[in-house]
Short mmCIF file of the C-alpha atoms (twelve columns), coordinates in Angstrom:
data_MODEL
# 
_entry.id   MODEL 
# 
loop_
_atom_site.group_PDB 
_atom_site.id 
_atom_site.type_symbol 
_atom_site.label_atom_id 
_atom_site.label_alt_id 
_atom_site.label_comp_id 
_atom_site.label_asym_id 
_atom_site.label_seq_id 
_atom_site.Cartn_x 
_atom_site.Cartn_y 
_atom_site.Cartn_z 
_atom_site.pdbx_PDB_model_num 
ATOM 1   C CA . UNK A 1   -14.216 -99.115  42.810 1 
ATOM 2   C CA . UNK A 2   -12.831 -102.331 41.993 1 
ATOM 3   C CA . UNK A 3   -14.616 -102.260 38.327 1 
ATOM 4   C CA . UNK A 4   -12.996 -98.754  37.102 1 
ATOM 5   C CA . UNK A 5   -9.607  -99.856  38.148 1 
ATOM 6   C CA . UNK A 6   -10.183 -103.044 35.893 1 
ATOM 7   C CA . UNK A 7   -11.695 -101.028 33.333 1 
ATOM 8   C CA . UNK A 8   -8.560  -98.517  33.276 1 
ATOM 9   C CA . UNK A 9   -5.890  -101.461 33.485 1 
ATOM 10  C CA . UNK A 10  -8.091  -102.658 30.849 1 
ATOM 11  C CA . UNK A 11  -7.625  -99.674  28.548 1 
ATOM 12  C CA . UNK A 12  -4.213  -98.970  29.173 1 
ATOM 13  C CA . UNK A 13  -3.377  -102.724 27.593 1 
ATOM 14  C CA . UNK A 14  -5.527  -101.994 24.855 1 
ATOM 15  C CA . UNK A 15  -3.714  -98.891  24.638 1 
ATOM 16  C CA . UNK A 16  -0.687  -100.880 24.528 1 
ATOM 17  C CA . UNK A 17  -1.198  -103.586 22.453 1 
ATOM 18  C CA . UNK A 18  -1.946  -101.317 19.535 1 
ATOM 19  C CA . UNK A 19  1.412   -99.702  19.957 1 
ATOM 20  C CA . UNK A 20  2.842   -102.949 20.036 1 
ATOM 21  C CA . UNK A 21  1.066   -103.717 16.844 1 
ATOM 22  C CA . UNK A 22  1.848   -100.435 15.164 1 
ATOM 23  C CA . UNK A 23  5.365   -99.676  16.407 1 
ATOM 24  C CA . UNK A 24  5.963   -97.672  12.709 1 
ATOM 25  C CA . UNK A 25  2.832   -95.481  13.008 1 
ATOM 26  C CA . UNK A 26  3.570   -94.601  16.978 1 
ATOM 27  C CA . UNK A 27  6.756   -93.849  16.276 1 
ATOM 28  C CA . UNK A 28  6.256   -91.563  13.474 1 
ATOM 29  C CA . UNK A 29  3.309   -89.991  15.909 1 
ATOM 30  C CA . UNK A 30  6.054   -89.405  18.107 1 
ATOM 31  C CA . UNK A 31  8.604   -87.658  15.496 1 
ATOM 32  C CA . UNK A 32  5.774   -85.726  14.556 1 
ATOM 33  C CA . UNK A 33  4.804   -84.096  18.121 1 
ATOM 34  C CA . UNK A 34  8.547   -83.148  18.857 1 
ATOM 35  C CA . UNK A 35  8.847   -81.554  15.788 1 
ATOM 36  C CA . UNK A 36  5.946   -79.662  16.220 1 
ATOM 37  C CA . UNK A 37  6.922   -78.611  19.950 1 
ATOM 38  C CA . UNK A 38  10.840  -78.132  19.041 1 
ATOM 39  C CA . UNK A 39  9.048   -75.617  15.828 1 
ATOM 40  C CA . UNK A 40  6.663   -73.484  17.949 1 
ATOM 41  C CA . UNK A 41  9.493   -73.657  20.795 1 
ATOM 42  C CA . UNK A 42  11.958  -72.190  17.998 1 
ATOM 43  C CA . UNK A 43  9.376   -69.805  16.935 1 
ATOM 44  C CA . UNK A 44  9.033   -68.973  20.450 1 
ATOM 45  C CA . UNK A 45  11.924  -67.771  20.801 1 
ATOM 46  C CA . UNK A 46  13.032  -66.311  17.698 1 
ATOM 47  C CA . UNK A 47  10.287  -63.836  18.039 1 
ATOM 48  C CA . UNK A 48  11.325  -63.196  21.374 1 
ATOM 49  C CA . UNK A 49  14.601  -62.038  20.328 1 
ATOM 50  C CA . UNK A 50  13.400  -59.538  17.633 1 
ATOM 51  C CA . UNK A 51  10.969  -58.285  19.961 1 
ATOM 52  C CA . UNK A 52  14.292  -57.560  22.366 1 
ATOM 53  C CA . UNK A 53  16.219  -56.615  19.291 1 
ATOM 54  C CA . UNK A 54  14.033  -54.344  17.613 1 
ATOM 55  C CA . UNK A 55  13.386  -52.685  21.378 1 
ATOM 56  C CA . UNK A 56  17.336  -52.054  21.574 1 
ATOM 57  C CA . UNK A 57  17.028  -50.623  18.297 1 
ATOM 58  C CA . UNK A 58  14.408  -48.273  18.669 1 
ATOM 59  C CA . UNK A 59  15.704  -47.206  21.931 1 
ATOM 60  C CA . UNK A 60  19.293  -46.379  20.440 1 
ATOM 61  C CA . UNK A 61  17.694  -44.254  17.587 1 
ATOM 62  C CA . UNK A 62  19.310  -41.260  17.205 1 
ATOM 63  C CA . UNK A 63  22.531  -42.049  19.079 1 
ATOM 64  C CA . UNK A 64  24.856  -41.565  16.268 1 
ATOM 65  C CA . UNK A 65  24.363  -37.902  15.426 1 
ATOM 66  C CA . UNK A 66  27.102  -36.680  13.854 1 
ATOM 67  C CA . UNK A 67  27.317  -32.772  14.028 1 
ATOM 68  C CA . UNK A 68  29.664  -31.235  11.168 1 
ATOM 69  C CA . UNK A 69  30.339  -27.404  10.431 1 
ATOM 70  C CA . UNK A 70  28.140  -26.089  7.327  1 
ATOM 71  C CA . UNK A 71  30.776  -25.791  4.980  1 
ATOM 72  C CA . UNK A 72  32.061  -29.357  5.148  1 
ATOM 73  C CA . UNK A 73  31.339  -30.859  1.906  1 
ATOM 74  C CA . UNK A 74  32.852  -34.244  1.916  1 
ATOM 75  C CA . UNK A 75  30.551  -37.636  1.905  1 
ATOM 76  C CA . UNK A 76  29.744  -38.048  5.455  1 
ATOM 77  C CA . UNK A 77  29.938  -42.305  5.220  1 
ATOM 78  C CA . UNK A 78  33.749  -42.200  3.970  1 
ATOM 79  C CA . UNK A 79  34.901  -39.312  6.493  1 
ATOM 80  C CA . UNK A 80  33.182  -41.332  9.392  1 
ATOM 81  C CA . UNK A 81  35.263  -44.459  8.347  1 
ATOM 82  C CA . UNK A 82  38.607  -43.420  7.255  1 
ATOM 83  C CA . UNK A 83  38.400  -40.356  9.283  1 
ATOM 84  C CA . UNK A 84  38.816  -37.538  6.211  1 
ATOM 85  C CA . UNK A 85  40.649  -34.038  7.276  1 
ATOM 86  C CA . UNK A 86  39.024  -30.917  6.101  1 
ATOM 87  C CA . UNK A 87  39.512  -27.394  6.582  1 
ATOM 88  C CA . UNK A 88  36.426  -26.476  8.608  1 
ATOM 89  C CA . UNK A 89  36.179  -27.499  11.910 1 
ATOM 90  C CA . UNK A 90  34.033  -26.381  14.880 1 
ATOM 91  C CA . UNK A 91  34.777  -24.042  17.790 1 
ATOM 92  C CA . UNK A 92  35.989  -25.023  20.912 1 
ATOM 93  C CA . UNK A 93  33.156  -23.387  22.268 1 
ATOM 94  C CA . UNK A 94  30.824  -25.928  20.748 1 
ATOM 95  C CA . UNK A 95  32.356  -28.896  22.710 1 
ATOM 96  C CA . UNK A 96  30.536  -27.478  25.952 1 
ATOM 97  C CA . UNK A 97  27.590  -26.837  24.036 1 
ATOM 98  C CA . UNK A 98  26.769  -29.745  22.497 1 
ATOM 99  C CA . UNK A 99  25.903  -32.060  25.198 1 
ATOM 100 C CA . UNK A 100 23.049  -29.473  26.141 1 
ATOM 101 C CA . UNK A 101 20.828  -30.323  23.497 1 
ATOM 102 C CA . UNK A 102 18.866  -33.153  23.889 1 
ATOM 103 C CA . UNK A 103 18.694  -36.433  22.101 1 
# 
């Protein structure tokens, strides 16, 4: 029992001594596993957020559906933004039938 525990103190100033001895090449050891855990930590997480992003995504698909009366023929991008009167409109009946269909 008394010969491991020498043989361990024994190893950890070995252990020692050539870090003493080699402060440049421990040192750059140690820059070298933190940049590796800080990159796969990063990576980590990174993918983690455009799993959640591409999730939110996919699950809001579909949500801006923009129903317009046949005979509208304006360009739908520029009438969305600046909000572009035309002459055709729908029905009022329309309002209470739209939120029947699904999606």
């Amino acid at each position: 029992m008394m010969r491991r525990r020498r043989e361990r103190w024994l190893l950890i100033r070995v252990a020692a001594q050539n870090v003493g001895r080699r402060r440049l090449r421990a040192i750059l050891l140690g820059v070298a596993v933190m940049l590796g855990v800080g990159v796969g930590f990063a990576s980590f997480v990174t993918g983690s957020a455009l799993r959640a992003g591409m999730a939110t995504s996919l699950s809001r698909m579909g949500a801006d559906l923009v129903v317009v009366p046949r005979e509208t023929l304006v360009n739908i991008t520029s009438s969305l933004l600046t909000v572009q009167p035309t002459d055709a409109s729908l029905d009022a009946t329309w309002r209470n039938l739209l939120p029947l269909f699904l999606g």
